[in-house]
N, C-alpha and C positions, 0 to 999 in steps of 0.2 A: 504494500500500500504506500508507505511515506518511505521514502529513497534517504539515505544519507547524502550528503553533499561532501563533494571532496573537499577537505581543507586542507593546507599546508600543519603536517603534524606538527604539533608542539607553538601553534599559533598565537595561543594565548599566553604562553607563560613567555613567548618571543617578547610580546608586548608589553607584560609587564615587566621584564627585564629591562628594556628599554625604558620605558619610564619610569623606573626606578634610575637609572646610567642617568637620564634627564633632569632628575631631578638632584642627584650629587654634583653631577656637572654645574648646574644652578647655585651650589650651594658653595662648590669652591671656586665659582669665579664669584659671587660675594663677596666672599672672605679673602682673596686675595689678587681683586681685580685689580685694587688701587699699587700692587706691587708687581703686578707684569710689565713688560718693556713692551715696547711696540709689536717685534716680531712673535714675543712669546703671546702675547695680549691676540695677535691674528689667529695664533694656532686655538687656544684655547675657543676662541669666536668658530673656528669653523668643524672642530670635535663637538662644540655645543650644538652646529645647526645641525652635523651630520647624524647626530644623536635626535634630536627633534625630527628631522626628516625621517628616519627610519621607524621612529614611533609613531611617527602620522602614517606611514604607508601601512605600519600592521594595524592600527584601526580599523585604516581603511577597509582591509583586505577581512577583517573579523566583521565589519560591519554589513559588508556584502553576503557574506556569508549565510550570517542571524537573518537577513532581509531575506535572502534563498530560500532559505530552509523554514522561514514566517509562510511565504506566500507557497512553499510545500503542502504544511499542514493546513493551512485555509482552503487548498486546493483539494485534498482528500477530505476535509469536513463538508466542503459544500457537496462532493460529489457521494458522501454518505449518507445524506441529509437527503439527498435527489430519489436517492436508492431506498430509502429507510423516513420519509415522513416520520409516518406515526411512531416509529422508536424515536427518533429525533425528537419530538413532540411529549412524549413519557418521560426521556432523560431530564429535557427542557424543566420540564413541573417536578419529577423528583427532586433535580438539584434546586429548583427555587421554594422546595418545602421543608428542603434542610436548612438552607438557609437562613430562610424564614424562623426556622424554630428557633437559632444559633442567635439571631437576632432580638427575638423575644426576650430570653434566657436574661438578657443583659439588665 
């Protein structure tokens, strides 16, 4: 029914690696931006963007992703719902009577 999407293994923790690196990076040209020299002050500037660029692209690439595999499962809900009304329609009212009760409760 619902397919896996390929993703690049280990996508997420890519990214949070990288913004983790982003954010140290962040934190020691803080602390000793006022002490770099011109050329050291360039290199630091362009580990920082290169670091940022790379954590923008695995968002990106996670973000596409979650969007894929969203409009997957919307895709098999609607086409279960086409095939199956009246369950669709029981499921509907059982979960809004649990709900409902969970609600009460309070």
């Amino acid at each position: 029914m619902i397919e896996s999407i390929p993703t690049k293994p280990g996508a997420r923790d890519q990214l949070v690696n990288d913004l983790k690196s982003v954010i140290q990076d962040a934190e020691q040209w803080l602390r000793h931006g006022s002490q770099l020299t011109g050329e050291e002050l360039q290199a630091a500037k362009a580990k920082f963007e290169r670091t940022l660029s790379s954590a923008k692209a695995d968002l990106i690439r996670l973000e596409e992703a979650v969007v894929q595999k969203t409009k997957v499962a919307a895709k098999a809900t609607d086409e279960y719902v086409q095939e199956n009304p009246w369950k669709a329609v029981g499921i509907g009212a059982a979960a809004g009577c649990i709900i409902g009760m969970l609600i009460s409760r309070r």
